[in-house]
PQR file of N, CA, C, O and H, with PARSE charges and radii, in Angstrom:
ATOM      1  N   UNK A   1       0.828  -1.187   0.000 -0.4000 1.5000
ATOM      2  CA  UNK A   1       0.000   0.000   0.000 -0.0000 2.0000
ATOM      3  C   UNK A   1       0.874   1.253   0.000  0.5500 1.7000
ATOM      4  O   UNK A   1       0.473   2.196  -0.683 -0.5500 1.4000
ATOM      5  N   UNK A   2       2.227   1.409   0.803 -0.4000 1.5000
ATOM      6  CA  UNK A   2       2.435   2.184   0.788 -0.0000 2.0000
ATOM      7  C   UNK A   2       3.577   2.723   0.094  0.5500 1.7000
ATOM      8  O   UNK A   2       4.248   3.707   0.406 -0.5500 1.4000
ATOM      9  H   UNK A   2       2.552   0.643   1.358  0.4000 1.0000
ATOM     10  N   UNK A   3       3.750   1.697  -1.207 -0.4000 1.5000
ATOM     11  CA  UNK A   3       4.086   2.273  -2.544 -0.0000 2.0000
ATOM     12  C   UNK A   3       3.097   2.848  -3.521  0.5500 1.7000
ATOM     13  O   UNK A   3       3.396   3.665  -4.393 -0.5500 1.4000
ATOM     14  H   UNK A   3       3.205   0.898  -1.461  0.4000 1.0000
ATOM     15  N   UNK A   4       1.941   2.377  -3.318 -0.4000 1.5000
ATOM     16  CA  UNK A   4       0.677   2.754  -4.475 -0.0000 2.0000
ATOM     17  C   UNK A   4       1.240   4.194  -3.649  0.5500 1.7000
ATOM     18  O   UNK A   4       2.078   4.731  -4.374 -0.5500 1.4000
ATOM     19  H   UNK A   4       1.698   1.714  -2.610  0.4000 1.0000
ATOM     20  N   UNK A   5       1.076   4.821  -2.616 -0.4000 1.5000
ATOM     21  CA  UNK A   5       0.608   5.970  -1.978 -0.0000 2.0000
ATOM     22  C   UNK A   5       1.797   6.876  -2.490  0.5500 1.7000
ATOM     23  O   UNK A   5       1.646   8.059  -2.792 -0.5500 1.4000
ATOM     24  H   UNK A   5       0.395   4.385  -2.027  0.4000 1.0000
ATOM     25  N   UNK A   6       3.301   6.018  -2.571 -0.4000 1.5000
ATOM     26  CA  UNK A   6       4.005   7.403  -2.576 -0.0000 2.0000
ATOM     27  C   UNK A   6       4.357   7.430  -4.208  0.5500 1.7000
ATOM     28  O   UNK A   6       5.259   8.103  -4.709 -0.5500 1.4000
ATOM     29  H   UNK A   6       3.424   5.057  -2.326  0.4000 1.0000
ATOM     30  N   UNK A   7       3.612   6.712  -4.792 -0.4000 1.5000
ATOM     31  CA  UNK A   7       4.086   6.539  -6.215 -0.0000 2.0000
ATOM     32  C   UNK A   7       5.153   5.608  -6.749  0.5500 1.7000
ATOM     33  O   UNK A   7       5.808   6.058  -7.690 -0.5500 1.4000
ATOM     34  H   UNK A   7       2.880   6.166  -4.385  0.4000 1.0000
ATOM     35  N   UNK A   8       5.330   4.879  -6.492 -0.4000 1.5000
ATOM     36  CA  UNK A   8       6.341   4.198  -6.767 -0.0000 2.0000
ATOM     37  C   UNK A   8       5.847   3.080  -7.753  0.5500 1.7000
ATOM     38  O   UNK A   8       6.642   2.742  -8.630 -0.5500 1.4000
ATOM     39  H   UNK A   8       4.798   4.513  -5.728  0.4000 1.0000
ATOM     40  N   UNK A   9       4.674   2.499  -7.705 -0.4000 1.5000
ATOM     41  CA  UNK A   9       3.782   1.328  -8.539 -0.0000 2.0000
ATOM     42  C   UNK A   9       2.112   1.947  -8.485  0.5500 1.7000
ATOM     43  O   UNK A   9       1.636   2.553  -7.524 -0.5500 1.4000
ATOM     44  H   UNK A   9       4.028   2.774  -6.993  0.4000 1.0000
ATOM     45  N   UNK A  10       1.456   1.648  -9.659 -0.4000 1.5000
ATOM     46  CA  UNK A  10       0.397   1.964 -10.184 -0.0000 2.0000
ATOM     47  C   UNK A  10      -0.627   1.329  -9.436  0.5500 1.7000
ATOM     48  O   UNK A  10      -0.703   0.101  -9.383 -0.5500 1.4000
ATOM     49  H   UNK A  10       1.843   1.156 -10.439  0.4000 1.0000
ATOM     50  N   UNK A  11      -1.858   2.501  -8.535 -0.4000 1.5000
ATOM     51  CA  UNK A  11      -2.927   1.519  -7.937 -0.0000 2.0000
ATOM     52  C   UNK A  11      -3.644   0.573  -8.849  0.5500 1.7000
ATOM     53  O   UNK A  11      -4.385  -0.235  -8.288 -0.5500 1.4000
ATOM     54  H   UNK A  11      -1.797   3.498  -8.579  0.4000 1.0000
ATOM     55  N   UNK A  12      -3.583   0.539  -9.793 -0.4000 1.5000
ATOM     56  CA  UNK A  12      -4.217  -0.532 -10.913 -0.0000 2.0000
ATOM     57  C   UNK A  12      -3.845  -1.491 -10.931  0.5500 1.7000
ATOM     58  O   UNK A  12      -4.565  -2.487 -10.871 -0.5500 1.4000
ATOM     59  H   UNK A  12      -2.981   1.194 -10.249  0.4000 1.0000
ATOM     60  N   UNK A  13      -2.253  -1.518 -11.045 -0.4000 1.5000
ATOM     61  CA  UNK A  13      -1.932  -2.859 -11.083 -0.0000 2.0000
ATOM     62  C   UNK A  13      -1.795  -3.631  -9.422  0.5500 1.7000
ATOM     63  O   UNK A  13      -1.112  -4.620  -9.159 -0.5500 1.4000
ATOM     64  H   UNK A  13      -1.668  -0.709 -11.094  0.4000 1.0000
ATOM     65  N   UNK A  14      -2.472  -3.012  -8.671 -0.4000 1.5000
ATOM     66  CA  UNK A  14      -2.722  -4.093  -7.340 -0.0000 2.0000
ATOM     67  C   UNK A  14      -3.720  -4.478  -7.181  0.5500 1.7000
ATOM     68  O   UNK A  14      -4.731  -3.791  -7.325 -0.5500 1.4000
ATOM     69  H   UNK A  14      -3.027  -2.209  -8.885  0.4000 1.0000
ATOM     70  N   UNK A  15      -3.713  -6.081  -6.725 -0.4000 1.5000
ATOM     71  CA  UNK A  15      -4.772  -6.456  -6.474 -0.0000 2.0000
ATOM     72  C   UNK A  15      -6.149  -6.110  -5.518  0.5500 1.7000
ATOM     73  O   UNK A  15      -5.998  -5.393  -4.528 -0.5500 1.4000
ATOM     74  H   UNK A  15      -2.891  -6.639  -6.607  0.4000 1.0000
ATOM     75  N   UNK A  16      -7.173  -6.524  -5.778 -0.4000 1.5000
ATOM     76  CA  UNK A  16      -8.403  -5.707  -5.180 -0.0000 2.0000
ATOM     77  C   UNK A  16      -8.694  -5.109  -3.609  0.5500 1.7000
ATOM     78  O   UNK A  16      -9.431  -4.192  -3.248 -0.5500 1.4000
ATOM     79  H   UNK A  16      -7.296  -7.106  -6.582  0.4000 1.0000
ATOM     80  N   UNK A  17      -7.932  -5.885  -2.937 -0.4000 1.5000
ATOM     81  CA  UNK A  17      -7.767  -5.271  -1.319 -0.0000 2.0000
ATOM     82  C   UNK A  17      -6.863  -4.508  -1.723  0.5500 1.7000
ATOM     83  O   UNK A  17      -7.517  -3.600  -2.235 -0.5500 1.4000
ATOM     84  H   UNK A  17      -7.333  -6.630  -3.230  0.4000 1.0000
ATOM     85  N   UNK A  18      -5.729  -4.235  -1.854 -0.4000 1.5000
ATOM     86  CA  UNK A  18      -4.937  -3.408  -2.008 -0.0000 2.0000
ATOM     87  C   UNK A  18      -5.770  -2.071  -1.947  0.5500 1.7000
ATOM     88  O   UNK A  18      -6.304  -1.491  -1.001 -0.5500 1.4000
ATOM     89  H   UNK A  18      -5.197  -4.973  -1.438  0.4000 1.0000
ATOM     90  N   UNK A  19      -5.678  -1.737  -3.542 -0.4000 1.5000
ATOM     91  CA  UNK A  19      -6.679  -0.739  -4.151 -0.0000 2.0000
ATOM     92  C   UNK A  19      -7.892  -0.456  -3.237  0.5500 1.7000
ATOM     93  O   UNK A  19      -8.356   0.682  -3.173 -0.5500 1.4000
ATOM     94  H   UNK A  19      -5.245  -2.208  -4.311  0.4000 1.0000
ATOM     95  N   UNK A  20      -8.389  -1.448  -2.553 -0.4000 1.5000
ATOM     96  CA  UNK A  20     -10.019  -0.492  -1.544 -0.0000 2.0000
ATOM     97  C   UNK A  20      -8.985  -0.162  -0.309  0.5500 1.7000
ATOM     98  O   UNK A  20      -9.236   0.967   0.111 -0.5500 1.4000
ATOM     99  H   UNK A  20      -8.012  -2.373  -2.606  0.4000 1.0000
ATOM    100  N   UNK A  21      -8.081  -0.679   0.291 -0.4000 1.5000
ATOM    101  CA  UNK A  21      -7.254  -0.390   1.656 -0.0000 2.0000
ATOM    102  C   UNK A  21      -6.870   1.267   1.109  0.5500 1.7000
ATOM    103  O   UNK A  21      -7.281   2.125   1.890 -0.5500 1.4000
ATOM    104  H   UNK A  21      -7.877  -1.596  -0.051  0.4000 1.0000
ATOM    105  N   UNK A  22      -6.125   1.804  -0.152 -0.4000 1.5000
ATOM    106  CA  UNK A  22      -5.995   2.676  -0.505 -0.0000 2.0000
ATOM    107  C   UNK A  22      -6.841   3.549  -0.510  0.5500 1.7000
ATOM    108  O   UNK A  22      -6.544   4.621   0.018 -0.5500 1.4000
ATOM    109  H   UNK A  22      -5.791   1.107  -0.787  0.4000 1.0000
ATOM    110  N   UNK A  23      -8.527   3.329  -1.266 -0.4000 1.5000
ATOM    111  CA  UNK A  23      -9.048   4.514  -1.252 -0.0000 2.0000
ATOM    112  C   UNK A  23      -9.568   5.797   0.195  0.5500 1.7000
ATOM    113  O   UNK A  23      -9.902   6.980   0.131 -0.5500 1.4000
ATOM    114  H   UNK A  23      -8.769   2.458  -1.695  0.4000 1.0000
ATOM    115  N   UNK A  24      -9.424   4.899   1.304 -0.4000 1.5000
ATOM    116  CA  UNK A  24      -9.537   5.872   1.800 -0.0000 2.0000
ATOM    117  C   UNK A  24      -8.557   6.738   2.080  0.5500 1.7000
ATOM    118  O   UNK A  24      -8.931   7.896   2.263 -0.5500 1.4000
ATOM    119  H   UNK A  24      -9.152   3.938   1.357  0.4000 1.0000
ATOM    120  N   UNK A  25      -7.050   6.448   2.194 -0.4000 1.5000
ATOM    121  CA  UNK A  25      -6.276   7.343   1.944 -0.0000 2.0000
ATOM    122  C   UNK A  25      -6.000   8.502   0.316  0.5500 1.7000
ATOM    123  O   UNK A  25      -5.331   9.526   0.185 -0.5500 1.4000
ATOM    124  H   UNK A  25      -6.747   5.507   2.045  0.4000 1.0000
ATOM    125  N   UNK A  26      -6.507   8.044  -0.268 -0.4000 1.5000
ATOM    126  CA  UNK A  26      -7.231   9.083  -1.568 -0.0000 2.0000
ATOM    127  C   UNK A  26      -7.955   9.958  -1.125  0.5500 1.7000
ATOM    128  O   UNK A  26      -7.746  11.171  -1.146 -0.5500 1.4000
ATOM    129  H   UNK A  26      -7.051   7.211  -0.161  0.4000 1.0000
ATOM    130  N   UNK A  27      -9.258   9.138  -0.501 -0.4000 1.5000
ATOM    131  CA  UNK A  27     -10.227  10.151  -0.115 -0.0000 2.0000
ATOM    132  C   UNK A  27      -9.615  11.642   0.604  0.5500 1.7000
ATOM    133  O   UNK A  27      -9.638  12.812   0.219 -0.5500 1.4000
ATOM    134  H   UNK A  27      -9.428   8.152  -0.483  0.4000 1.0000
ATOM    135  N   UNK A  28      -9.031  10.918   1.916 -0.4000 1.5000
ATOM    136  CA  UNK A  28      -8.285  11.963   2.849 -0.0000 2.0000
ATOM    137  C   UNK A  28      -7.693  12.946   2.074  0.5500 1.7000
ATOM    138  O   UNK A  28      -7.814  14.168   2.156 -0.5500 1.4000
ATOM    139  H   UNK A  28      -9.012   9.968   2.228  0.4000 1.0000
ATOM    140  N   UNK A  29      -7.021  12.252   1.293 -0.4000 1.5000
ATOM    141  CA  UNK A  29      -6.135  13.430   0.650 -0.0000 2.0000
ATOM    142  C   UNK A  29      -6.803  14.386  -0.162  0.5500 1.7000
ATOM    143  O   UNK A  29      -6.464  15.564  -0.271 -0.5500 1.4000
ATOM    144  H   UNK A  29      -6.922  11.259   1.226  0.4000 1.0000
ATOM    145  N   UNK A  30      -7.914  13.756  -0.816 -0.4000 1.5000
ATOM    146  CA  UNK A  30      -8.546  14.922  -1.324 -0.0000 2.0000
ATOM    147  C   UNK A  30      -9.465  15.453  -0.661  0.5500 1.7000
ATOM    148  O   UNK A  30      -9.982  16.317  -1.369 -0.5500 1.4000
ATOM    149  H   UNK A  30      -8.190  12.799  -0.728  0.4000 1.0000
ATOM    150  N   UNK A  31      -9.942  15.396   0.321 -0.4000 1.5000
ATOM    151  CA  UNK A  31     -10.542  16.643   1.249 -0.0000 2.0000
ATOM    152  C   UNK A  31      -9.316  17.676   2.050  0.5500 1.7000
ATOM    153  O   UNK A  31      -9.585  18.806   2.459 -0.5500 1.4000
ATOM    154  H   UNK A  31      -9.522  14.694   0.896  0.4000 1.0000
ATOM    155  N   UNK A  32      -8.156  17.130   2.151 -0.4000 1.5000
ATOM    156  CA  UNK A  32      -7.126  17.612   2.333 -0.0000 2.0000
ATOM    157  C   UNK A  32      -6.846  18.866   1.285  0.5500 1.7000
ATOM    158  O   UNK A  32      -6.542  19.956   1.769 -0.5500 1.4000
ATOM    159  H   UNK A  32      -7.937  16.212   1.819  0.4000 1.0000
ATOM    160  N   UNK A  33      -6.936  18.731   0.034 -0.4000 1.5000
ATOM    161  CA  UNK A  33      -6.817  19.546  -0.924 -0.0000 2.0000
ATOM    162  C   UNK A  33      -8.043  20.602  -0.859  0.5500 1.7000
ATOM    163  O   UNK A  33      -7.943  21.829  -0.847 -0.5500 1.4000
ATOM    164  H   UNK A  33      -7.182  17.845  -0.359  0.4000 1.0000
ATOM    165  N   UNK A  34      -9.041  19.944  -0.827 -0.4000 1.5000
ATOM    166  CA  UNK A  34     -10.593  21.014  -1.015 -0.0000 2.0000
ATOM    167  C   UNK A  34     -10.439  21.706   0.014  0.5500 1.7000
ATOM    168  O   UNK A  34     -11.385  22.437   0.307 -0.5500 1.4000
ATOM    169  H   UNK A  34      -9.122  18.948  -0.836  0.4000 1.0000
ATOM    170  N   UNK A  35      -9.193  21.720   0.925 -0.4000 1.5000
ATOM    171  CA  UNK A  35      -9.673  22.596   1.958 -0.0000 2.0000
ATOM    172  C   UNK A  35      -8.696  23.810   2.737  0.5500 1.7000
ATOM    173  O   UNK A  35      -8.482  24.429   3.780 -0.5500 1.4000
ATOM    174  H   UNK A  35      -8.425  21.126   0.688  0.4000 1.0000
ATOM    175  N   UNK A  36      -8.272  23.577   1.198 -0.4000 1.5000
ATOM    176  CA  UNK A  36      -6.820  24.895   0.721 -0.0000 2.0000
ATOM    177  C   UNK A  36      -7.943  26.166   0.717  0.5500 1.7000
ATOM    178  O   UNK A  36      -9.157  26.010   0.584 -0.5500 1.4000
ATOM    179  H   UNK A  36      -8.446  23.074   0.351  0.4000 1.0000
ATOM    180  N   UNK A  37      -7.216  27.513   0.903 -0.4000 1.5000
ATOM    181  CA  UNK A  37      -7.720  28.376   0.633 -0.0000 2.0000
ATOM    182  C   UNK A  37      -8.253  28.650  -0.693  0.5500 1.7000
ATOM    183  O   UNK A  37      -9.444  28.765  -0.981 -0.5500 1.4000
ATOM    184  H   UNK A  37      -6.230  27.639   1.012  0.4000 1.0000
ATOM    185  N   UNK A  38      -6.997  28.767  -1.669 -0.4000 1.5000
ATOM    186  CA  UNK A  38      -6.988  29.033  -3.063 -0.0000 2.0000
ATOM    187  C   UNK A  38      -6.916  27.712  -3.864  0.5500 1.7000
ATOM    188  O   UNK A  38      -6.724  26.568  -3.453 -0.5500 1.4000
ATOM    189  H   UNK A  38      -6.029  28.673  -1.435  0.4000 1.0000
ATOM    190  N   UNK A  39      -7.150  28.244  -5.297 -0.4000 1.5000
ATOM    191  CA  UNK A  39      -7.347  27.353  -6.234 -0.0000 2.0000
ATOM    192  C   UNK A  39      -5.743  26.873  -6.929  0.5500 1.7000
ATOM    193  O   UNK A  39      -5.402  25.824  -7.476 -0.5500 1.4000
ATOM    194  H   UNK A  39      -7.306  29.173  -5.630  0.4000 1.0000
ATOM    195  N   UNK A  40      -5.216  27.747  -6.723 -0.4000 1.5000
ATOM    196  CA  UNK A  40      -3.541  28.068  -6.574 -0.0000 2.0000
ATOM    197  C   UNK A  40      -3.341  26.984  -6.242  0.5500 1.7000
ATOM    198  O   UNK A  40      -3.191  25.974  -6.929 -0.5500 1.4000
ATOM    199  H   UNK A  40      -5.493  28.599  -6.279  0.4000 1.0000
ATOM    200  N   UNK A  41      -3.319  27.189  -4.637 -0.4000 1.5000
ATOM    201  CA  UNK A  41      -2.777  25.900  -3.623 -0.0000 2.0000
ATOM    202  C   UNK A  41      -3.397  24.890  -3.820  0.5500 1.7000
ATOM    203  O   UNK A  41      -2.729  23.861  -3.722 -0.5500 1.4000
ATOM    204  H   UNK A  41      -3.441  28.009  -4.079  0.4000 1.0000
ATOM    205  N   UNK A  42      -4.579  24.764  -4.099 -0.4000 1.5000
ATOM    206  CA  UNK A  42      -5.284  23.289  -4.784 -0.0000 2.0000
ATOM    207  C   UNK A  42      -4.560  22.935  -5.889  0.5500 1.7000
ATOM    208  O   UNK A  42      -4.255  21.747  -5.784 -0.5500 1.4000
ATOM    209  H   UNK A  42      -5.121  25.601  -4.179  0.4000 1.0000
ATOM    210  N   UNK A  43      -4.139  23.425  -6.911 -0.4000 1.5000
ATOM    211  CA  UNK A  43      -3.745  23.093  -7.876 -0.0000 2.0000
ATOM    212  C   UNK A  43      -1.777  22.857  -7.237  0.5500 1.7000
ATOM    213  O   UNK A  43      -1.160  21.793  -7.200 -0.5500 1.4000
ATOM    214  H   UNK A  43      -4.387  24.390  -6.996  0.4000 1.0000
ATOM    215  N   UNK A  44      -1.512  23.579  -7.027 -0.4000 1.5000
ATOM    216  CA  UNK A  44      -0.269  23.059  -6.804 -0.0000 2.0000
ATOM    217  C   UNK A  44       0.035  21.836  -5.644  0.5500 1.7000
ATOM    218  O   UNK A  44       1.117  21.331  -5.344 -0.5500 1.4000
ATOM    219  H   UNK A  44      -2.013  24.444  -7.058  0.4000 1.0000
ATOM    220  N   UNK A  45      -1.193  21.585  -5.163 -0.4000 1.5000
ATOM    221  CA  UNK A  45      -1.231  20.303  -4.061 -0.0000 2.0000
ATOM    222  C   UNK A  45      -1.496  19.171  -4.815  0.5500 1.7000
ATOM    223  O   UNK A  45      -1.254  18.103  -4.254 -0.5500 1.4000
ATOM    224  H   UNK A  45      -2.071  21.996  -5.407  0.4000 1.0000
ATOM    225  N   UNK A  46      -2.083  19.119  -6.334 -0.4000 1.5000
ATOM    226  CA  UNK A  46      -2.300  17.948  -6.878 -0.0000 2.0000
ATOM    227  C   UNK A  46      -1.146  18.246  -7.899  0.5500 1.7000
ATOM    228  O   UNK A  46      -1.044  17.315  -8.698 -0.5500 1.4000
ATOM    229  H   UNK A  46      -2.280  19.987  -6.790  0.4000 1.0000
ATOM    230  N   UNK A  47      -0.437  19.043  -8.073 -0.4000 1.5000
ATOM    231  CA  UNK A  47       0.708  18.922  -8.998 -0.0000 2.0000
ATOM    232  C   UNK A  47       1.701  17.922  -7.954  0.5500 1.7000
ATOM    233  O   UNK A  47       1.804  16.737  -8.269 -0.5500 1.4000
ATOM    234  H   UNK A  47      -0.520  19.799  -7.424  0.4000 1.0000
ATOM    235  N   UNK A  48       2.253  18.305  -7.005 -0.4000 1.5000
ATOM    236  CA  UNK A  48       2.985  17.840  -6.086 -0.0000 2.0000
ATOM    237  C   UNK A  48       2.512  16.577  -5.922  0.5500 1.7000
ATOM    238  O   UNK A  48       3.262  15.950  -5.174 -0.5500 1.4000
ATOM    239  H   UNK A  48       2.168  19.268  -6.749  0.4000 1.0000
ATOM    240  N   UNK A  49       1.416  15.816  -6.373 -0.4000 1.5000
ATOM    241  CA  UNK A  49       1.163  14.219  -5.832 -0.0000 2.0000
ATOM    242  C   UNK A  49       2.166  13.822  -7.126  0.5500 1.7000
ATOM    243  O   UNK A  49       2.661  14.331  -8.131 -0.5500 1.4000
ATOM    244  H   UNK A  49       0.806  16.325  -6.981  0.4000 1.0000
ATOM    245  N   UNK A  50       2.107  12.454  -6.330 -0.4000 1.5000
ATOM    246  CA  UNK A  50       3.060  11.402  -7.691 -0.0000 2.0000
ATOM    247  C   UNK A  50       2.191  11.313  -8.562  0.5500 1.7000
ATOM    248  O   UNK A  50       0.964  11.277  -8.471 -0.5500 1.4000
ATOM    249  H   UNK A  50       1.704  12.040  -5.514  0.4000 1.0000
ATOM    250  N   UNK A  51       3.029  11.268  -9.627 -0.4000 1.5000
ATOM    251  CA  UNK A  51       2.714  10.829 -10.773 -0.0000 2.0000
ATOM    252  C   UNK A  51       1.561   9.888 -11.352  0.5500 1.7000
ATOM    253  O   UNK A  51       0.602  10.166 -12.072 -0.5500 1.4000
ATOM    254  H   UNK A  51       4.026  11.297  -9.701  0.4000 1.0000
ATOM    255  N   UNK A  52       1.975   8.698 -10.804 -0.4000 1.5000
ATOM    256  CA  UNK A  52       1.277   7.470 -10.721 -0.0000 2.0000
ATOM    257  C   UNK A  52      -0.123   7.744  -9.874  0.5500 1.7000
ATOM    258  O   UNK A  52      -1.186   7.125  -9.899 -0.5500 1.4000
ATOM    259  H   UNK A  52       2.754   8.472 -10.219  0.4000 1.0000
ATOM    260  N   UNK A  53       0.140   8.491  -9.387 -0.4000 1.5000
ATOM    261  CA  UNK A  53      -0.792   8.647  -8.244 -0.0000 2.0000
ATOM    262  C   UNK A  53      -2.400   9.849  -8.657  0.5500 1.7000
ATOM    263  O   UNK A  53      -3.622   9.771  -8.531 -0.5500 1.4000
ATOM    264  H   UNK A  53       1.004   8.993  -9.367  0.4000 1.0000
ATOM    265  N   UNK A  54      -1.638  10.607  -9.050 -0.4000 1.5000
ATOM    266  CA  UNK A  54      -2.064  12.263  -9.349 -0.0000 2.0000
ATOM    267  C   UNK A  54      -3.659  11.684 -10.160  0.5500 1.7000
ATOM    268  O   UNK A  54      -4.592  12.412  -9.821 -0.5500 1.4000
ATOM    269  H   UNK A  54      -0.646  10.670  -9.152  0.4000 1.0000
ATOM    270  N   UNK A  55      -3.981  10.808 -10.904 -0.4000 1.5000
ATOM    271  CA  UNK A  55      -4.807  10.763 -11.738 -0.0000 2.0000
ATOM    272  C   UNK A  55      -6.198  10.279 -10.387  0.5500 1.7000
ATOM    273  O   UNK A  55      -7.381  10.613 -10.455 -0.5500 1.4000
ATOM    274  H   UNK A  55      -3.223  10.216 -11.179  0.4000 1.0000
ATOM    275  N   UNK A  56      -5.727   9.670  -9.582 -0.4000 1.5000
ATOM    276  CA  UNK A  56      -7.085   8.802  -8.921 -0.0000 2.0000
ATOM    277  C   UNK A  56      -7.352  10.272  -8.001  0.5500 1.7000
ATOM    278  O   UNK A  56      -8.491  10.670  -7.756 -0.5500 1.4000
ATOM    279  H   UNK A  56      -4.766   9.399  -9.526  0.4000 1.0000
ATOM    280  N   UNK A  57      -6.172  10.953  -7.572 -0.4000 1.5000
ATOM    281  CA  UNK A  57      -6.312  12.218  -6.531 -0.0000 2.0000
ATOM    282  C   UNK A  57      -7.128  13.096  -6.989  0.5500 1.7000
ATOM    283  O   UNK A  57      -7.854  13.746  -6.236 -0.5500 1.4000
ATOM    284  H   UNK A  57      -5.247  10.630  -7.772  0.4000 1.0000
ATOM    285  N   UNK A  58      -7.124  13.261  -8.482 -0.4000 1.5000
ATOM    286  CA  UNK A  58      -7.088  14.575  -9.209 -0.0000 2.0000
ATOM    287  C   UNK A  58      -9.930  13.980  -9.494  0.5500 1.7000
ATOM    288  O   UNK A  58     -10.946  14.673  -9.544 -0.5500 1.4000
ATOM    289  H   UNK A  58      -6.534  12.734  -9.093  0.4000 1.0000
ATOM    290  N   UNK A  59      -9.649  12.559  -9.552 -0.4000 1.5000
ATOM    291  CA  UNK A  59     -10.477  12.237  -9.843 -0.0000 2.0000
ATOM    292  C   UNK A  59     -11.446  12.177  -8.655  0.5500 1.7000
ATOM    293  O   UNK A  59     -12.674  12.189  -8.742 -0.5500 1.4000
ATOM    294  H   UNK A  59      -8.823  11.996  -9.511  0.4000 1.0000
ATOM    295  N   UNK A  60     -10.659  12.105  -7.446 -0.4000 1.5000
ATOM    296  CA  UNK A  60     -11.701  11.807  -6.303 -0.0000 2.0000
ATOM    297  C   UNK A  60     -11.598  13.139  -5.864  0.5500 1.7000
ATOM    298  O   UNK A  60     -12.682  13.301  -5.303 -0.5500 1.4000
ATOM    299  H   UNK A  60      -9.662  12.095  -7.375  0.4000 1.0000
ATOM    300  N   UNK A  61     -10.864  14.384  -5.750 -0.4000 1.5000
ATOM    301  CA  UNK A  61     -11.006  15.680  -5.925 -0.0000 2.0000
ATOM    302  C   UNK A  61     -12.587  16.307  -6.424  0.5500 1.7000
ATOM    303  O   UNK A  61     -13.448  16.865  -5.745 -0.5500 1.4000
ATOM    304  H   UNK A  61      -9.984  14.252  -6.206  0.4000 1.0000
ATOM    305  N   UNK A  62     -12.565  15.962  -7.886 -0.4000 1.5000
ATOM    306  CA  UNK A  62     -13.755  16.294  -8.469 -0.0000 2.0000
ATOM    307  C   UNK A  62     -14.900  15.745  -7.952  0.5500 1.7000
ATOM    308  O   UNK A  62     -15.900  16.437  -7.757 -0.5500 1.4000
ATOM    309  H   UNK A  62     -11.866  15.508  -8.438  0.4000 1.0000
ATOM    310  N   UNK A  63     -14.841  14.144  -7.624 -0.4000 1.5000
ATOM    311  CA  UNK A  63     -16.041  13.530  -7.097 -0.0000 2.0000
ATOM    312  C   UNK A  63     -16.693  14.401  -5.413  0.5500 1.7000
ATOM    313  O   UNK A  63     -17.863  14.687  -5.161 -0.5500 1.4000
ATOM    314  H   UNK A  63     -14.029  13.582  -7.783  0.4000 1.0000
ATOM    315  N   UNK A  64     -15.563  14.611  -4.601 -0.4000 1.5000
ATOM    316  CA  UNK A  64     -15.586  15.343  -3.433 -0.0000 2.0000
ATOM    317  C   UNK A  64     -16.344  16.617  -3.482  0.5500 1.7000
ATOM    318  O   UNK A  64     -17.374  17.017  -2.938 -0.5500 1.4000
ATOM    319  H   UNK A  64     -14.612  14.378  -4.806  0.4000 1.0000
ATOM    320  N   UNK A  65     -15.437  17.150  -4.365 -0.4000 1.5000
ATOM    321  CA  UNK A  65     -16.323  18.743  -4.683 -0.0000 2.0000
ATOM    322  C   UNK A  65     -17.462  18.758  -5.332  0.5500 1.7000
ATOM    323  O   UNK A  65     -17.806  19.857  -5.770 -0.5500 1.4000
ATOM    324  H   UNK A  65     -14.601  16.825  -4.806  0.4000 1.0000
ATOM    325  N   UNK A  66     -18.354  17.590  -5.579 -0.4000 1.5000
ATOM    326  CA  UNK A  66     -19.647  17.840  -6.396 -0.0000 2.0000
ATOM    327  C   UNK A  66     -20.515  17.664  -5.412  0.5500 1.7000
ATOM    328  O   UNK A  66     -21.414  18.446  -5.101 -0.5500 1.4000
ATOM    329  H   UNK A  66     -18.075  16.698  -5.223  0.4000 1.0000
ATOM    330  N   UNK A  67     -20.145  16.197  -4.699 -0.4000 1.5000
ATOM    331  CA  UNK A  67     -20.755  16.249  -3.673 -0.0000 2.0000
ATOM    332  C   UNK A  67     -21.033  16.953  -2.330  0.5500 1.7000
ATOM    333  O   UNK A  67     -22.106  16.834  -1.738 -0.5500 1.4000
ATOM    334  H   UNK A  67     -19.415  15.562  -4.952  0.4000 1.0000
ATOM    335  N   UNK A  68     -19.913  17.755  -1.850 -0.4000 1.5000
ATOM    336  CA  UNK A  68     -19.851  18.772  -1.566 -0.0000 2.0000
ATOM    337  C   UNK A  68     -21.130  20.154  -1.869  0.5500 1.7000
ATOM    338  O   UNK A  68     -21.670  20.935  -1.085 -0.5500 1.4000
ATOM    339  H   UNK A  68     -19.041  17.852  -2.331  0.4000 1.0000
ATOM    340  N   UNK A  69     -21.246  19.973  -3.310 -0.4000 1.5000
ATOM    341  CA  UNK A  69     -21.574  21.476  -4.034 -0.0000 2.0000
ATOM    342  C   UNK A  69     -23.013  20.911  -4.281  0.5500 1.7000
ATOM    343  O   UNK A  69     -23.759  21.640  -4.935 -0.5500 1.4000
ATOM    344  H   UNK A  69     -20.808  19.339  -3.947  0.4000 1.0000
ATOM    345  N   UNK A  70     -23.556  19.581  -3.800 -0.4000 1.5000
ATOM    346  CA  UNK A  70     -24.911  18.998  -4.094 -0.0000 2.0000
ATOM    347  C   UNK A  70     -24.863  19.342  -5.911  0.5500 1.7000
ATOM    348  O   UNK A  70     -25.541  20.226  -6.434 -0.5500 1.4000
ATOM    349  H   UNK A  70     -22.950  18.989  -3.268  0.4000 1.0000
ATOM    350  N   UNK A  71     -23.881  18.395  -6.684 -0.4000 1.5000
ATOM    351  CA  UNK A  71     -24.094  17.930  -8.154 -0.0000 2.0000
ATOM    352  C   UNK A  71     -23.735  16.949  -8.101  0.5500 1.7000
ATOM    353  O   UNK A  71     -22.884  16.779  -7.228 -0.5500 1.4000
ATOM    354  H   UNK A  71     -23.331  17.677  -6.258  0.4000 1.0000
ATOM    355  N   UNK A  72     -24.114  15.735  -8.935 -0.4000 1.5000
ATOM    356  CA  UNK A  72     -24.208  14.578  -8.890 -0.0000 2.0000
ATOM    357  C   UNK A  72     -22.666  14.074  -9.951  0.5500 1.7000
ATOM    358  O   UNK A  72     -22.412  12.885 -10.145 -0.5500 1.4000
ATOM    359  H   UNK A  72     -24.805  15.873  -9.644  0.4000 1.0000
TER
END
């Protein structure tokens, strides 16, 4: 798990516990982000994730903030 997290190997290619043990540390992180002042610092908080990583952050980000904003 805690290579998926720092980037080092792709959450995809782990098997299915893996990947759900992970999402809640996704989650965290992206309420972590939504709760930057600026859009700035949001954006430069998902630049700064790994690589490997940045795409599921950048995705549960958006899912967070809709629900958040009551859009589906």
């Amino acid at each position: 798990m805690d290579d998926v997290l720092i980037g080092r190997i792709k959450l995809e290619d782990q098997p299915d516990a893996i990947q759900s043990a992970c999402r809640l540390a996704i989650y965290e992180q992206a309420c972590k982000i939504l709760d930057l002042e600026t859009k700035i610092e949001r954006r430069a908080a998902i630049a700064r994730t790994p690589e490997k990583l940045r795409p599921h952050i950048e995705k549960e980000v958006m899912r967070v903030w809709r629900m958040r904003n009551g859009q589906s």
